[in-house]
C-alpha positions in Angstrom: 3.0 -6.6 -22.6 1.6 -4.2 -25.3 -1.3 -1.4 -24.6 -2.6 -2.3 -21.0 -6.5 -2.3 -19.7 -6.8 -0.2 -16.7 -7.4 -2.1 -13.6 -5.6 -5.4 -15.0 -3.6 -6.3 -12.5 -5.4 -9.9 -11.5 -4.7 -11.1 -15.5 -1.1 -11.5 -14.4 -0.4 -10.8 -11.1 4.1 -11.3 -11.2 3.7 -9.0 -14.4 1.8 -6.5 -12.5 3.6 -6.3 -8.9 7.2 -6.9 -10.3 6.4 -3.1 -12.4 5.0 -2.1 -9.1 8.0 -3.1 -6.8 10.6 -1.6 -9.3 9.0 1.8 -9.1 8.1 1.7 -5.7 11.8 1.1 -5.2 13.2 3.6 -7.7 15.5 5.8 -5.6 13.9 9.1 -6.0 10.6 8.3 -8.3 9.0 6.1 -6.0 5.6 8.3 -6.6 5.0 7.0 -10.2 4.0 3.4 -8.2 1.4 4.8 -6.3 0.0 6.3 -9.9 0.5 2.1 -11.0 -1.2 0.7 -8.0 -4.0 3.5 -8.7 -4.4 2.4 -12.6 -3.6 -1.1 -12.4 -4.8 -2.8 -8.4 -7.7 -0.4 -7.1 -10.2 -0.7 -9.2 -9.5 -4.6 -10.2 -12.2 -6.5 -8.3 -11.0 -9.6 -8.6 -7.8 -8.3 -7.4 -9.4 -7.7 -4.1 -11.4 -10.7 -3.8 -7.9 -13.1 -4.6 -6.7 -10.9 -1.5 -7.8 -12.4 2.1 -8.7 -9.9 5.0 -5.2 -10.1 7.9 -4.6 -8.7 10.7 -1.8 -7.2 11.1 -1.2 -4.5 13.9 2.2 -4.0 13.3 1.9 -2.7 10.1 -1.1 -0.7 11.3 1.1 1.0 14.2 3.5 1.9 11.1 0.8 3.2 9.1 0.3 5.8 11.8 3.3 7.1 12.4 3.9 7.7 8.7 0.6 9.3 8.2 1.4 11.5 11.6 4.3 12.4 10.4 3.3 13.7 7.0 0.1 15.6 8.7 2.3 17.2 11.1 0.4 15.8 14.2 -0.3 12.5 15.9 -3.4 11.0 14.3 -5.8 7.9 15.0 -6.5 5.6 12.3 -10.4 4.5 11.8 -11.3 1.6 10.4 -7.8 -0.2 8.8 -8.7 -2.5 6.4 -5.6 -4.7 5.6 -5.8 -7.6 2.8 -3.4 -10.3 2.2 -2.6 -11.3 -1.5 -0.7 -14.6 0.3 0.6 -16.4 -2.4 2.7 -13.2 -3.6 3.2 -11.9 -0.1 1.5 -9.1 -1.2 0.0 -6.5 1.6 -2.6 -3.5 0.8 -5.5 -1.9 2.1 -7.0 1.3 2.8 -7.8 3.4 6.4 -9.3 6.7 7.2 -7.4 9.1 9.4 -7.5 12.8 10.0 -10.8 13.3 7.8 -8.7 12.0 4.6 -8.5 8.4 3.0 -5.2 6.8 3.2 -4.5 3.6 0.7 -1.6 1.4 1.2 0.5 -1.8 0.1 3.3 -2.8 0.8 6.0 -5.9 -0.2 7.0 -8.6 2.6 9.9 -9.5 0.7 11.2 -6.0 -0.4 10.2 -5.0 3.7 9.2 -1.9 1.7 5.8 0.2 1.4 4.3 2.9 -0.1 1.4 5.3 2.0 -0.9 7.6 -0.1 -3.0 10.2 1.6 -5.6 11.9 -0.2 -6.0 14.3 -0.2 -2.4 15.3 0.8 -1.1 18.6 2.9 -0.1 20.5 -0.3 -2.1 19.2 -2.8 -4.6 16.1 -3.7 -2.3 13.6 -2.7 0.9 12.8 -0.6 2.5 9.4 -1.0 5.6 8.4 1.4 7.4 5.3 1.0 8.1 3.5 4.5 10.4 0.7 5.3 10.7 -2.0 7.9 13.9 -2.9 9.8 13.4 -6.4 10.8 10.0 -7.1 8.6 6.4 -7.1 9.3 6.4 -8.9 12.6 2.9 -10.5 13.7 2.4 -11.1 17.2 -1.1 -12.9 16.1 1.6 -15.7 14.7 4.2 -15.7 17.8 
């Protein structure tokens, strides 16, 4: 796909994610997709406007225990925003916990995440990738 335009994600969004997945799944450089979803999702607005606001309290409950877990104590989160990108099952979304931002996203079919926490313990940003045994689970939908 030649030279690529910062925050292009919405011009083709299987391009886009499929890069995204394969390094958020790399076995030990995982951090290079939080650097992609930085570059080529955050800043895209129509990116977040093709994404539809969701609850989902599962994946919010998941969100906390890994952000607790790389803070070193039990934290609350404030105001999770989570956004649907439906048609490419597609999860991201930012919350505030502990005095630091914490952006998100994470892959229905891969059952995989990535957390980035900024700024981090030891430096300006952490990023842990989380997975879910079993899938994102909605009791909204039971």
């Amino acid at each position: 796909m030649g030279a690529s335009l910062m925050n292009s994600a919405s011009q083709d969004f299987p391009y886009h994610l499929s890069v995204l997945r394969e390094r958020m799944l790399h076995p030990t450089a995982y951090e290079k997709a939080a650097s992609y979803f930085l570059e080529e999702f955050a800043g895209d607005t129509a990116f977040v406007r093709s994404s539809d606001p969701e609850q989902m309290p599962h994946l919010v409950s998941v969100l906390r225990s890994v952000v607790s877990k790389a803070v070193g104590s039990t934290v609350e989160l404030e105001s999770a925003l989570v956004s649907y990108l439906r048609a490419h099952r597609f999860v991201h979304g930012n919350v505030r916990a502990a005095g630091r931002i914490v952006l998100f996203f994470y892959f229905e079919e891969a059952d995989t995440g990535i957390v980035m926490l900024i700024p981090g313990v030891r430096g300006e940003m952490e990023t842990a990738r989380f997975k879910l045994a079993g899938g994102l689970i909605n009791p909204l939908r039971n």
